[in-house]
HTML snippet that shows the backbone in 3Dmol.js (N, CA, C, O; Angstrom):
<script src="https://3Dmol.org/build/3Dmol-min.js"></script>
<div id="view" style="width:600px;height:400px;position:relative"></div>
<script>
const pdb = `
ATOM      1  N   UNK A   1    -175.764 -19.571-148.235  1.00  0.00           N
ATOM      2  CA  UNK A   1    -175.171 -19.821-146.943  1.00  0.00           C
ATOM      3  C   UNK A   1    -174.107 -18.762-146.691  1.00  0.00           C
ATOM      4  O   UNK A   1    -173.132 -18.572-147.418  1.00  0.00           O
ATOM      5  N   UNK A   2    -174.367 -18.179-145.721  1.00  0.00           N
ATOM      6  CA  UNK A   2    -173.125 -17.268-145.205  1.00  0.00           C
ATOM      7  C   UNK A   2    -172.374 -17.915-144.011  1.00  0.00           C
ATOM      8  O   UNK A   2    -172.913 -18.861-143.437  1.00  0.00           O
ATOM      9  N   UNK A   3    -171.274 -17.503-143.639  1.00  0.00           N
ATOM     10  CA  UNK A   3    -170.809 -18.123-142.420  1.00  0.00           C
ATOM     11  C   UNK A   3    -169.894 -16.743-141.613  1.00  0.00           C
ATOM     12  O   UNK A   3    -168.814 -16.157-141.693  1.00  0.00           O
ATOM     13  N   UNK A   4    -171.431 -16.731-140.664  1.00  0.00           N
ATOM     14  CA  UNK A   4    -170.628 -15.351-139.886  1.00  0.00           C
ATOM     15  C   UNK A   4    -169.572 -15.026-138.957  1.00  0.00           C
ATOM     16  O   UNK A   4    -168.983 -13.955-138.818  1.00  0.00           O
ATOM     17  N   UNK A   5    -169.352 -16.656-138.043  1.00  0.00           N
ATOM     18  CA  UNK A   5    -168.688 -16.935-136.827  1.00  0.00           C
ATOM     19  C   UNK A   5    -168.068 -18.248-136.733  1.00  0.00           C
ATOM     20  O   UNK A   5    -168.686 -19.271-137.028  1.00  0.00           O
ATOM     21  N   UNK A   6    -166.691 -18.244-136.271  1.00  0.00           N
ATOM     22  CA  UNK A   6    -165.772 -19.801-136.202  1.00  0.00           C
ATOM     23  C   UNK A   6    -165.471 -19.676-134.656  1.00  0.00           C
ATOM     24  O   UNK A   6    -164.870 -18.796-134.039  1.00  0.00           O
ATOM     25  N   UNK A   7    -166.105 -20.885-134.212  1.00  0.00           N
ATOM     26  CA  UNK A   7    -165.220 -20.933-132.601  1.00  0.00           C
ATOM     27  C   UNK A   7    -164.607 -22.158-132.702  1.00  0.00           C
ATOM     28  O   UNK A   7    -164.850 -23.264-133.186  1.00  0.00           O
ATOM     29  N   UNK A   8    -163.612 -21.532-132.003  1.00  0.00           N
ATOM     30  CA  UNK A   8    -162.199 -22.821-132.552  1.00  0.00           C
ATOM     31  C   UNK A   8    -161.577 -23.421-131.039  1.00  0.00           C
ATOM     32  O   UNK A   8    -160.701 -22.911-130.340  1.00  0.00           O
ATOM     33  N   UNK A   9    -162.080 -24.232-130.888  1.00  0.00           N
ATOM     34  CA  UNK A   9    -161.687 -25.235-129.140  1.00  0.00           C
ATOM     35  C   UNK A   9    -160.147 -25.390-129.145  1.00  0.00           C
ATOM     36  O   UNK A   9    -159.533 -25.071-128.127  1.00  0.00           O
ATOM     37  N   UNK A  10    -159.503 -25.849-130.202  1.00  0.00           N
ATOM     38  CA  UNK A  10    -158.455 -26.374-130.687  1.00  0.00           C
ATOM     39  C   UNK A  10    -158.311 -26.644-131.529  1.00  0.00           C
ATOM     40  O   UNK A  10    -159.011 -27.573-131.931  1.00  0.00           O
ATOM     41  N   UNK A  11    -157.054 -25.906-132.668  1.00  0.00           N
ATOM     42  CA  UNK A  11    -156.636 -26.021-133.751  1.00  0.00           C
ATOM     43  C   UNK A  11    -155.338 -25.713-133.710  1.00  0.00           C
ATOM     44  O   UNK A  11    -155.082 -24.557-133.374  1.00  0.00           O
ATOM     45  N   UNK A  12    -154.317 -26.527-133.994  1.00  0.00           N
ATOM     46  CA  UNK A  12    -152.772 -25.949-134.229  1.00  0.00           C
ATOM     47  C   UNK A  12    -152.667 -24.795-133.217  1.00  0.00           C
ATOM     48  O   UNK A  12    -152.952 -25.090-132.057  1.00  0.00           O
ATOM     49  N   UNK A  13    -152.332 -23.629-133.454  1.00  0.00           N
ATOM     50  CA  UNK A  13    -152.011 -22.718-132.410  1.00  0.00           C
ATOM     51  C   UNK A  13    -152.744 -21.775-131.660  1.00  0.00           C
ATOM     52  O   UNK A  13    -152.492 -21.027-130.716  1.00  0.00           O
ATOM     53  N   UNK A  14    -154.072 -22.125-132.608  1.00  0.00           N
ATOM     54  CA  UNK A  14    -155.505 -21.555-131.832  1.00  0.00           C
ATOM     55  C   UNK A  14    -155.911 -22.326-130.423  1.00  0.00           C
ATOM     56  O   UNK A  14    -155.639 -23.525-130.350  1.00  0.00           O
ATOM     57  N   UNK A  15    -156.414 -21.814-129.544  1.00  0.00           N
ATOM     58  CA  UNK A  15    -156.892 -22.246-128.413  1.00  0.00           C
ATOM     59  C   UNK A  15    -158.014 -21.395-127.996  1.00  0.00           C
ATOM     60  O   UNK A  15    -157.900 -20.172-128.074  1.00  0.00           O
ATOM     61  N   UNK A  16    -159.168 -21.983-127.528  1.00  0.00           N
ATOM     62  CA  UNK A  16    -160.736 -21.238-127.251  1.00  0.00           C
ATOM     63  C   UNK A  16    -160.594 -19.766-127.916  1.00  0.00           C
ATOM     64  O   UNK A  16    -159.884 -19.011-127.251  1.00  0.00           O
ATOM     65  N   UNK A  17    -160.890 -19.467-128.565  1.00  0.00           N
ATOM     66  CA  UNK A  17    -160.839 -18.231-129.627  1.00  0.00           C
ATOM     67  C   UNK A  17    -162.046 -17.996-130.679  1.00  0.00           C
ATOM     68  O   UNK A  17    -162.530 -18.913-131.342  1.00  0.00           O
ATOM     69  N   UNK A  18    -162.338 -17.063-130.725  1.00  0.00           N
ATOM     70  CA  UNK A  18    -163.959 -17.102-131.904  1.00  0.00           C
ATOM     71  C   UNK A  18    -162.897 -15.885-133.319  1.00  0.00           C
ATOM     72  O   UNK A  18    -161.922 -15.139-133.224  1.00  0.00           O
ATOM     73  N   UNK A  19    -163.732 -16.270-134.356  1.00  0.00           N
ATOM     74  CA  UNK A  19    -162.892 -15.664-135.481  1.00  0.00           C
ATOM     75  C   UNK A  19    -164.758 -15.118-136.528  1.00  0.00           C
ATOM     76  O   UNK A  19    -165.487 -15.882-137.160  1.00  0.00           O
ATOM     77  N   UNK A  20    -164.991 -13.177-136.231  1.00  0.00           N
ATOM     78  CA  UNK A  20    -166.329 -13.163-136.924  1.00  0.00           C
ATOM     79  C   UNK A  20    -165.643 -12.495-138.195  1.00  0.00           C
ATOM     80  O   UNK A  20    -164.669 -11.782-138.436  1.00  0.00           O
ATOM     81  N   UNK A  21    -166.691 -13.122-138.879  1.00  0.00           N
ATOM     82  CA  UNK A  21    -166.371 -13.264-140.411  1.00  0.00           C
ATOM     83  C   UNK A  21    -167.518 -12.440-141.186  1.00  0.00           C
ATOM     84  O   UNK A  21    -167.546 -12.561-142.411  1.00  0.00           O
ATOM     85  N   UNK A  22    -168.579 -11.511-140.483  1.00  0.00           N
ATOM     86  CA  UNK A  22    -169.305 -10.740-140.954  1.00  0.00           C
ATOM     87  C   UNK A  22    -169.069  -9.280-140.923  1.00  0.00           C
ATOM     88  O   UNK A  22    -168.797  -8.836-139.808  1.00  0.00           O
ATOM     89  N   UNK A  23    -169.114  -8.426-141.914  1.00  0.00           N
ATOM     90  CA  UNK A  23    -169.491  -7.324-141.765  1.00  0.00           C
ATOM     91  C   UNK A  23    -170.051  -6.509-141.061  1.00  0.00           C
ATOM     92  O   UNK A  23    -169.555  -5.613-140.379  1.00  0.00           O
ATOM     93  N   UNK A  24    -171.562  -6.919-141.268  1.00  0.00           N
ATOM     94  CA  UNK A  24    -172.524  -6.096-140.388  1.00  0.00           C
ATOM     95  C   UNK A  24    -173.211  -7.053-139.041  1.00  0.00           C
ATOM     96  O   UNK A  24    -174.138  -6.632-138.349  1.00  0.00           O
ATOM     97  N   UNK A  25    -172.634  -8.229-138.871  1.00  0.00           N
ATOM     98  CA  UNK A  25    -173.134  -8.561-137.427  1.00  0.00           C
ATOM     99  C   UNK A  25    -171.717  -9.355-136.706  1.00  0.00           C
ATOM    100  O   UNK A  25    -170.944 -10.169-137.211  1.00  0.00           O
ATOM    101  N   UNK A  26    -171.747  -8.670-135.146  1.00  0.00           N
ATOM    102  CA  UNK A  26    -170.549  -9.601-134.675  1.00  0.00           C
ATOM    103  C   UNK A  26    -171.523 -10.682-133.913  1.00  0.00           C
ATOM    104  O   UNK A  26    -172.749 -10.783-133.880  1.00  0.00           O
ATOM    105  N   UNK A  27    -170.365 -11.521-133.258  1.00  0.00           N
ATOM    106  CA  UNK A  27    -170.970 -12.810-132.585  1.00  0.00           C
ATOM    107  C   UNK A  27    -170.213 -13.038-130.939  1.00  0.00           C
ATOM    108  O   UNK A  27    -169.118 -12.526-131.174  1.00  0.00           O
ATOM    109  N   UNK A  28    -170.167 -13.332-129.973  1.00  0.00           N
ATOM    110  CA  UNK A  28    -169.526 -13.900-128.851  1.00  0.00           C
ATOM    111  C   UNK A  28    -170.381 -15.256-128.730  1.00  0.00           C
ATOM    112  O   UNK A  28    -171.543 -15.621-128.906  1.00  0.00           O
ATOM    113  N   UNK A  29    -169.125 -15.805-128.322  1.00  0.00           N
ATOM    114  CA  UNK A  29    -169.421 -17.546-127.744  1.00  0.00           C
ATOM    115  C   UNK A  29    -168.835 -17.299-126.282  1.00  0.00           C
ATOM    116  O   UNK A  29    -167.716 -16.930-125.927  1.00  0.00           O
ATOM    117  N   UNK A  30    -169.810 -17.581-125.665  1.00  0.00           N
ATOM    118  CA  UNK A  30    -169.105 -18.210-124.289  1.00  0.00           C
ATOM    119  C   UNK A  30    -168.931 -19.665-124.259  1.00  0.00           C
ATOM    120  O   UNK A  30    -169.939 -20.305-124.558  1.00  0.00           O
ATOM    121  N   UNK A  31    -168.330 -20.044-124.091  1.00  0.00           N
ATOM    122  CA  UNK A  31    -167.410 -21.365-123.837  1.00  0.00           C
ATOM    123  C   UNK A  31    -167.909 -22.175-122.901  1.00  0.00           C
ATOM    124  O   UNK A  31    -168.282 -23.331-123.100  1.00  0.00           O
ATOM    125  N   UNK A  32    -167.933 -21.374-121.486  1.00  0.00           N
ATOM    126  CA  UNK A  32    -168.401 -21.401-120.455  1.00  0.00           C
ATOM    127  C   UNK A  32    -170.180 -22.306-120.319  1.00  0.00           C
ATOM    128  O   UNK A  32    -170.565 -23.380-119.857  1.00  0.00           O
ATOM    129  N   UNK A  33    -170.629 -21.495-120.795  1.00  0.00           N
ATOM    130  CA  UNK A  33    -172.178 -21.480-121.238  1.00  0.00           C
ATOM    131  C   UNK A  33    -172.679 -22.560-122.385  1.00  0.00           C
ATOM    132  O   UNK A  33    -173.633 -23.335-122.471  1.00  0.00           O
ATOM    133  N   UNK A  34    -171.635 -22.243-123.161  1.00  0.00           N
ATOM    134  CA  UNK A  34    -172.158 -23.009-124.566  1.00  0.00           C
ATOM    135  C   UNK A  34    -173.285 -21.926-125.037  1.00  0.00           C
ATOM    136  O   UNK A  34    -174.397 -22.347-124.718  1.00  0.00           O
ATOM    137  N   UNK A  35    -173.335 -20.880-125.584  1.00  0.00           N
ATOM    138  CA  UNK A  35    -174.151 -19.717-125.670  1.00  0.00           C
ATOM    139  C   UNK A  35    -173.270 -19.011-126.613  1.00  0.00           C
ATOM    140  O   UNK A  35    -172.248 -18.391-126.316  1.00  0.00           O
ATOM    141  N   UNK A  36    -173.775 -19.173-127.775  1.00  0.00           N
ATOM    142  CA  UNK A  36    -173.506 -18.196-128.972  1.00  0.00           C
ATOM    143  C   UNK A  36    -174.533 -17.169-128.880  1.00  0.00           C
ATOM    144  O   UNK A  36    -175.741 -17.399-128.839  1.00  0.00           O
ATOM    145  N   UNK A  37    -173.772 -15.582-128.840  1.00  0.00           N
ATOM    146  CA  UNK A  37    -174.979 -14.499-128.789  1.00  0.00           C
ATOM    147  C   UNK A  37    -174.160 -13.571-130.018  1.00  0.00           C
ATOM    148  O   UNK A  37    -172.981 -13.479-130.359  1.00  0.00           O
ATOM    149  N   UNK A  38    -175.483 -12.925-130.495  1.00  0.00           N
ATOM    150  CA  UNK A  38    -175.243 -11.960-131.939  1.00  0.00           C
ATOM    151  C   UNK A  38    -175.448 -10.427-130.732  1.00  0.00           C
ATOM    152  O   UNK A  38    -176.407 -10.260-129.980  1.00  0.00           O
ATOM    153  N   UNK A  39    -174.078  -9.372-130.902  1.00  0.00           N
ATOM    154  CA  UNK A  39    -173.789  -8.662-130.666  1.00  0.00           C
ATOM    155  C   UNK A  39    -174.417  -7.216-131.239  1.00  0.00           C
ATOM    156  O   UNK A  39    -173.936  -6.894-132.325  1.00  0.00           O
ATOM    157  N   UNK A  40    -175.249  -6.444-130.777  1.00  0.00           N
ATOM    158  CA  UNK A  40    -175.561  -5.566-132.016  1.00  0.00           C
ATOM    159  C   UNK A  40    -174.721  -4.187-132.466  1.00  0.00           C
ATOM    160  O   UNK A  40    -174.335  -3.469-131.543  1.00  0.00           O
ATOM    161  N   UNK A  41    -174.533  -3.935-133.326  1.00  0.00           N
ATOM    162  CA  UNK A  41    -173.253  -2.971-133.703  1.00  0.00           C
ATOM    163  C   UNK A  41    -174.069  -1.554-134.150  1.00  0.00           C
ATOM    164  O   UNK A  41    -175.212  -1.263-134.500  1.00  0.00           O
ATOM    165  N   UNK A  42    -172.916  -0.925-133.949  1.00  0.00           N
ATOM    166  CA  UNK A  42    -173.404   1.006-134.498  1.00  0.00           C
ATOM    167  C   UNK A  42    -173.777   1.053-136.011  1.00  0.00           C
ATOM    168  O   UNK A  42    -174.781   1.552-136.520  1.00  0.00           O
ATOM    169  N   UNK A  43    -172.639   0.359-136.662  1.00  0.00           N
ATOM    170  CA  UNK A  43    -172.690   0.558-137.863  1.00  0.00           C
ATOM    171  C   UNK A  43    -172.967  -0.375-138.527  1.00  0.00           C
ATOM    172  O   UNK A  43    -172.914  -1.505-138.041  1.00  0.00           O
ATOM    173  N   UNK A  44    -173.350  -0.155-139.864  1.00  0.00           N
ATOM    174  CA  UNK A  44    -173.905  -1.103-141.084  1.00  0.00           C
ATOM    175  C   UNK A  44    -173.302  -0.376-142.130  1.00  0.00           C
ATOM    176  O   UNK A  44    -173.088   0.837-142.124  1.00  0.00           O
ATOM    177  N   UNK A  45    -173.026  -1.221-143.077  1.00  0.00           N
ATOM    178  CA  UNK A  45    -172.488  -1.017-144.345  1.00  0.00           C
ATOM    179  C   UNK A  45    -173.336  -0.359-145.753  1.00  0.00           C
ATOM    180  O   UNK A  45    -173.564  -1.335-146.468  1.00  0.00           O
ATOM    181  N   UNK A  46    -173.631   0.320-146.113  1.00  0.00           N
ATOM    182  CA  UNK A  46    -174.568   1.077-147.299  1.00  0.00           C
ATOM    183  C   UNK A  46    -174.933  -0.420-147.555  1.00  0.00           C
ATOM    184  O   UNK A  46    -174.139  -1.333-147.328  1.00  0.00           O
ATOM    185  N   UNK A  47    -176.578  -0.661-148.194  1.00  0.00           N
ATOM    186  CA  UNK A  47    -176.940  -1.414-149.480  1.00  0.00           C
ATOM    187  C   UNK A  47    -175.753  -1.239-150.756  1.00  0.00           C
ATOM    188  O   UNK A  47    -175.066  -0.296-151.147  1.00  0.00           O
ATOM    189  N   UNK A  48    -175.917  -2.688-151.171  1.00  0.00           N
ATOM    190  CA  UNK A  48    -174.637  -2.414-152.600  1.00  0.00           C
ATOM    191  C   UNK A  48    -173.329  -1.839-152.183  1.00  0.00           C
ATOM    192  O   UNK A  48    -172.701  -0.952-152.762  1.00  0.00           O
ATOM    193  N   UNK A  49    -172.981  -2.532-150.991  1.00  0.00           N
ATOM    194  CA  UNK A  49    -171.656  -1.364-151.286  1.00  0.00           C
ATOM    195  C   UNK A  49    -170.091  -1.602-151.734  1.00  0.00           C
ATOM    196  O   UNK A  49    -169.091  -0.884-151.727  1.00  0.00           O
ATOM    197  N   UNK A  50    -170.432  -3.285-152.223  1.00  0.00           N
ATOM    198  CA  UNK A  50    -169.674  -3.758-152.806  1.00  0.00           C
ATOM    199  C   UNK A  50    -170.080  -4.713-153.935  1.00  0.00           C
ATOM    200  O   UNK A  50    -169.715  -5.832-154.297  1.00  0.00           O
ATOM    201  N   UNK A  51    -171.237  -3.562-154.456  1.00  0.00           N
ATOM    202  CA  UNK A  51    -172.284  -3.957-155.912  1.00  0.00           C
ATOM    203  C   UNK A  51    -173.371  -5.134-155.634  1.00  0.00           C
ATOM    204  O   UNK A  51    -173.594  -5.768-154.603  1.00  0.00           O
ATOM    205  N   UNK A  52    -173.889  -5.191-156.754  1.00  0.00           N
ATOM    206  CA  UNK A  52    -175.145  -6.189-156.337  1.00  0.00           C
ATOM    207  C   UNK A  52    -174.976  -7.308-156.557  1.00  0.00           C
ATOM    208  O   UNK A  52    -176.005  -7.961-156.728  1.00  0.00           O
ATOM    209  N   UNK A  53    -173.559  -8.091-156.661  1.00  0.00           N
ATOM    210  CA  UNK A  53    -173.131  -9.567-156.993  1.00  0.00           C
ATOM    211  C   UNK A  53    -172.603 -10.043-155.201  1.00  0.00           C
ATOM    212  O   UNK A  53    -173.324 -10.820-154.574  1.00  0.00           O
ATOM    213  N   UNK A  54    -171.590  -9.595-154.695  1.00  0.00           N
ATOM    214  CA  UNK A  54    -171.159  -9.665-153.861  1.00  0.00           C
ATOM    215  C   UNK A  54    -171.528  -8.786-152.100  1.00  0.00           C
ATOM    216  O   UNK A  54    -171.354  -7.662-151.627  1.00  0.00           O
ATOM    217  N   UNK A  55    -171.915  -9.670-151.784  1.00  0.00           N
ATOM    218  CA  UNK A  55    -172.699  -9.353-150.092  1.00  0.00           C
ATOM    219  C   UNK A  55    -171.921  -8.993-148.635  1.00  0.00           C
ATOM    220  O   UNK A  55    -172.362  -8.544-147.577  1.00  0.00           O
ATOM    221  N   UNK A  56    -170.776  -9.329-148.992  1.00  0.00           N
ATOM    222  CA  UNK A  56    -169.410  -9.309-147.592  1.00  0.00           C
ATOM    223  C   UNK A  56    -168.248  -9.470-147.747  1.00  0.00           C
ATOM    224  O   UNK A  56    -168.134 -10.649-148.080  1.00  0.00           O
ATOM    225  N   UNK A  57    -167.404  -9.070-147.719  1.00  0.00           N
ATOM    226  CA  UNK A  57    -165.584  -9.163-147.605  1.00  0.00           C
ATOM    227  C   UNK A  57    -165.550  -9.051-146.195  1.00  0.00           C
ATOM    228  O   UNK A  57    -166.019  -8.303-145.337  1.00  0.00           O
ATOM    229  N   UNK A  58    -164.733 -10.190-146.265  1.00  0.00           N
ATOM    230  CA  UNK A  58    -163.626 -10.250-144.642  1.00  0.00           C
ATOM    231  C   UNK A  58    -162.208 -10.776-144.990  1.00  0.00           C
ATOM    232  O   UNK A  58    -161.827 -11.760-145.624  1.00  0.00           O
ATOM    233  N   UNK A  59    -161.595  -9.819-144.381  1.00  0.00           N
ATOM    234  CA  UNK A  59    -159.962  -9.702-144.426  1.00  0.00           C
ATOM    235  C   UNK A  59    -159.285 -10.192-142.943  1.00  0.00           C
ATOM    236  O   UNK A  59    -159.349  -9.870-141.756  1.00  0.00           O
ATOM    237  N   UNK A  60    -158.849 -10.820-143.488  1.00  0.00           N
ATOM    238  CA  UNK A  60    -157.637 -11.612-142.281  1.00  0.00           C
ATOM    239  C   UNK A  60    -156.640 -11.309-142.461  1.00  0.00           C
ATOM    240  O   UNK A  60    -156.035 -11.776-143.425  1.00  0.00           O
ATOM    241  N   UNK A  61    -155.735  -9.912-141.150  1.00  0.00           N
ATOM    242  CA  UNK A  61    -154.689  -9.665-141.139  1.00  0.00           C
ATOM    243  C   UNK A  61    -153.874  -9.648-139.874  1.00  0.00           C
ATOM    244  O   UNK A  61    -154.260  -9.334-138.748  1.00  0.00           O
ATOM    245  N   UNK A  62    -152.843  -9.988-140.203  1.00  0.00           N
ATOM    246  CA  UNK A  62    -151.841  -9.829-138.659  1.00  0.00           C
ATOM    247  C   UNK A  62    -150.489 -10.207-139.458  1.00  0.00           C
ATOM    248  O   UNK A  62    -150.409 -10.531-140.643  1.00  0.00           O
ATOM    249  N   UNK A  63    -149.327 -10.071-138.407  1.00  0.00           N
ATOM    250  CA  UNK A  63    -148.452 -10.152-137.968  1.00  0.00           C
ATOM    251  C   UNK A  63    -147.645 -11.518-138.844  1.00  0.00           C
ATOM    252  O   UNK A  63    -148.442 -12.453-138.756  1.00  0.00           O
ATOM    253  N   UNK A  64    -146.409 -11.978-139.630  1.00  0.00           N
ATOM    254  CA  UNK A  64    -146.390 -13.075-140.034  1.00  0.00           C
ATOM    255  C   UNK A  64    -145.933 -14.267-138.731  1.00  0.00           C
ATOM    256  O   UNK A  64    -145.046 -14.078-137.898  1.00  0.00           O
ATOM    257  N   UNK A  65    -146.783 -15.461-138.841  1.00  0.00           N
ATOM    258  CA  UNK A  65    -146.520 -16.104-137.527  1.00  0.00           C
ATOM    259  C   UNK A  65    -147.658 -16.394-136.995  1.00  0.00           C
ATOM    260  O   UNK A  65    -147.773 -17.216-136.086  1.00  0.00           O
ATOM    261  N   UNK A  66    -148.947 -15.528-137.683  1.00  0.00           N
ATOM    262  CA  UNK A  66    -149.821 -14.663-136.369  1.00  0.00           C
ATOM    263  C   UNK A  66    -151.142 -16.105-136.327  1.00  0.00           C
ATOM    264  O   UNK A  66    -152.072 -16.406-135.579  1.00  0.00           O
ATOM    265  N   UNK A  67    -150.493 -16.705-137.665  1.00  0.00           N
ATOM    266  CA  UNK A  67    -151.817 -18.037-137.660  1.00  0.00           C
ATOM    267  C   UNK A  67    -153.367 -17.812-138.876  1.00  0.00           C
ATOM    268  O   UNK A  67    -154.448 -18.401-138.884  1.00  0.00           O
ATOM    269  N   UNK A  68    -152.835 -16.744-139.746  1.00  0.00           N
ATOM    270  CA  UNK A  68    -153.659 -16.234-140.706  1.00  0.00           C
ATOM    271  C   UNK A  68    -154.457 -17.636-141.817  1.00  0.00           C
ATOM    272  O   UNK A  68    -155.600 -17.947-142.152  1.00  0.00           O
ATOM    273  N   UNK A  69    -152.693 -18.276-142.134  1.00  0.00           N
ATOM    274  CA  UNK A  69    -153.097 -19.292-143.015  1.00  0.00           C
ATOM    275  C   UNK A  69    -153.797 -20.371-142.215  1.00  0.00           C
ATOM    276  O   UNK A  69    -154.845 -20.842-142.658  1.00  0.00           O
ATOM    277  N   UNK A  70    -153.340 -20.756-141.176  1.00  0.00           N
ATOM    278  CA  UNK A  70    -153.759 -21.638-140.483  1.00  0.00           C
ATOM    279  C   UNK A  70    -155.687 -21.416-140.269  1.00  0.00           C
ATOM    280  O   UNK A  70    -156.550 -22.263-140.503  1.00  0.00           O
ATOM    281  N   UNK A  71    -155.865 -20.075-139.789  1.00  0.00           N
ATOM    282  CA  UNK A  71    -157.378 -19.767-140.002  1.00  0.00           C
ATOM    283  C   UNK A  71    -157.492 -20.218-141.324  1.00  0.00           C
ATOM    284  O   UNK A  71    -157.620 -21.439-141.240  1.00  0.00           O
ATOM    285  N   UNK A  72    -157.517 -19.846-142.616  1.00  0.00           N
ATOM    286  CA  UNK A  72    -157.794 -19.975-143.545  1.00  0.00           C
ATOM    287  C   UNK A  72    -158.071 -21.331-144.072  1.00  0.00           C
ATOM    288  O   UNK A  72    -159.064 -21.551-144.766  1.00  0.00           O
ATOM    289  N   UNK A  73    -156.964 -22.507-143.661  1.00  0.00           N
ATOM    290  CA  UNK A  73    -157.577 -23.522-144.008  1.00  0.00           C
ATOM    291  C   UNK A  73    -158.176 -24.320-143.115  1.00  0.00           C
ATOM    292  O   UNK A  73    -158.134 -25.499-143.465  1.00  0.00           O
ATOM    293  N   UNK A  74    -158.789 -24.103-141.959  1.00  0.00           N
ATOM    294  CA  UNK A  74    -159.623 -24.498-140.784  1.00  0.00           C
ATOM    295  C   UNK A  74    -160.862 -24.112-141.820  1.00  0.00           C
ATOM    296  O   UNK A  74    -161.579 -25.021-142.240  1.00  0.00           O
ATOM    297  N   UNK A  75    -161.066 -22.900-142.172  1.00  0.00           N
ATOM    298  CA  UNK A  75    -162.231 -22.473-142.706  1.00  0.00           C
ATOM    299  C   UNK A  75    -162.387 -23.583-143.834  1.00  0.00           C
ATOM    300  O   UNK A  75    -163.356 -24.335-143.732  1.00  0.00           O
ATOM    301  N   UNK A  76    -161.547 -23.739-144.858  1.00  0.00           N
ATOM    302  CA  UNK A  76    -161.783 -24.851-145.917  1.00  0.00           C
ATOM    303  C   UNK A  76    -161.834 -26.256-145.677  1.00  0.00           C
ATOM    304  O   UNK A  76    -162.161 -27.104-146.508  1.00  0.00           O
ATOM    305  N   UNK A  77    -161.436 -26.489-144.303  1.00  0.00           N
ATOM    306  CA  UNK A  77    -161.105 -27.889-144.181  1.00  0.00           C
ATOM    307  C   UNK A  77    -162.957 -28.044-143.737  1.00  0.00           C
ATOM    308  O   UNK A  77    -163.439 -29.115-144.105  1.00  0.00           O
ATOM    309  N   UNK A  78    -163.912 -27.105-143.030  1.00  0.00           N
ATOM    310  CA  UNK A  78    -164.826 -27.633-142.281  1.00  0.00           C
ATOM    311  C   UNK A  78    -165.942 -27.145-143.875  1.00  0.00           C
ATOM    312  O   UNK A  78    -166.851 -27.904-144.213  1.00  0.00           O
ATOM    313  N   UNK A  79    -165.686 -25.975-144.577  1.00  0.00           N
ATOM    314  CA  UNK A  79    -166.303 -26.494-145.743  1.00  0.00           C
ATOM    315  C   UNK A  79    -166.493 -27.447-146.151  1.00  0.00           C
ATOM    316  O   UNK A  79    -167.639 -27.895-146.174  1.00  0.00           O
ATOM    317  N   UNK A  80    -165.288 -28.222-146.702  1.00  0.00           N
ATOM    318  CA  UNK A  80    -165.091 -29.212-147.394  1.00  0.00           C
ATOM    319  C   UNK A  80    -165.513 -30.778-146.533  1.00  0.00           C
ATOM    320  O   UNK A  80    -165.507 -31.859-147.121  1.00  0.00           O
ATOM    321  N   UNK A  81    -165.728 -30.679-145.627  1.00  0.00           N
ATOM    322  CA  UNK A  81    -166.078 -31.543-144.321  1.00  0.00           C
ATOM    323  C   UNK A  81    -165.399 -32.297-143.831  1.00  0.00           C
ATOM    324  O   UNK A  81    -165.813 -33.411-143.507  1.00  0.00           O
ATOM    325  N   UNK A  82    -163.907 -31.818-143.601  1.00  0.00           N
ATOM    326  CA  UNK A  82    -162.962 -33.013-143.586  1.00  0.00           C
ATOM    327  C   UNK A  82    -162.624 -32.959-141.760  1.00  0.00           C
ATOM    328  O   UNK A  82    -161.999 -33.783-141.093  1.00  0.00           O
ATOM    329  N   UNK A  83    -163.320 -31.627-141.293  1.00  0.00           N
ATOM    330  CA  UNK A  83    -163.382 -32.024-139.977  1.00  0.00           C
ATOM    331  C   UNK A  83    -165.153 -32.074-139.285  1.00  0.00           C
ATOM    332  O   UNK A  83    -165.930 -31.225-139.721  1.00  0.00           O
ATOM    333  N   UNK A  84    -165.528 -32.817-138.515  1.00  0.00           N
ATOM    334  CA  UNK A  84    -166.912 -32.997-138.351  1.00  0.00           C
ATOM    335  C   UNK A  84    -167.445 -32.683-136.912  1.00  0.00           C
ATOM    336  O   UNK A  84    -166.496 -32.632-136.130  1.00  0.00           O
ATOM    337  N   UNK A  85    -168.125 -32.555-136.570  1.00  0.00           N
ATOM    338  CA  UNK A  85    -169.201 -31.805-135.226  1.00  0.00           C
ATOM    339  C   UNK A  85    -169.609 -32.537-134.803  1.00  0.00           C
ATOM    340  O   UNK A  85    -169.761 -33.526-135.519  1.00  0.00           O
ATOM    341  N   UNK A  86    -170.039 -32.617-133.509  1.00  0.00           N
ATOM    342  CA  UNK A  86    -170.792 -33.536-132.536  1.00  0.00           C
ATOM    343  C   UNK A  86    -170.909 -32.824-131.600  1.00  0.00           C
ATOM    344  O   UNK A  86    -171.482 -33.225-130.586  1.00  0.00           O
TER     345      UNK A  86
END
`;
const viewer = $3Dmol.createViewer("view");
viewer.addModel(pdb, "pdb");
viewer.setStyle({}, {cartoon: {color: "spectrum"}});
viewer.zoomTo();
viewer.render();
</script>
């Protein structure tokens, strides 16, 4: 399971906001629509290019304040399933 894209309606200081979490593919949500579309990009990353164990790094950076951790455990909380979909 990979998880390429977070759209976040409302969370703490997030408001309608998408957060892509892939390398080699981006994503847009329209809101509007309800229409998740895969974006196609220039670039791609070499085969192996962070060896043959590991498939993607994504780095979350900003500003302190900026809501980094707060992404971070949105991401673990819907792993872990402690928030649910409908």
């Amino acid at each position: 399971m990979k998880i390429c894209y977070v759209w976040i309606k409302e969370y703490r200081n997030f408001r309608n906001m998408g957060i892509n979490l892939s390398s080699n593919e981006k994503f847009k949500y329209d809101s509007d629509l309800n229409v998740l579309s895969k974006i196609d990009v220039n670039y791609k990353l070499p085969k192996d290019f962070f060896g043959n164990v590991i498939t993607d790094i994504t780095g979350i950076i900003g500003k302190n304040g900026a809501g980094k951790s707060n992404a971070i455990e949105l991401i673990c909380k819907i792993l872990k399933g402690f928030i649910y979909f409908f």
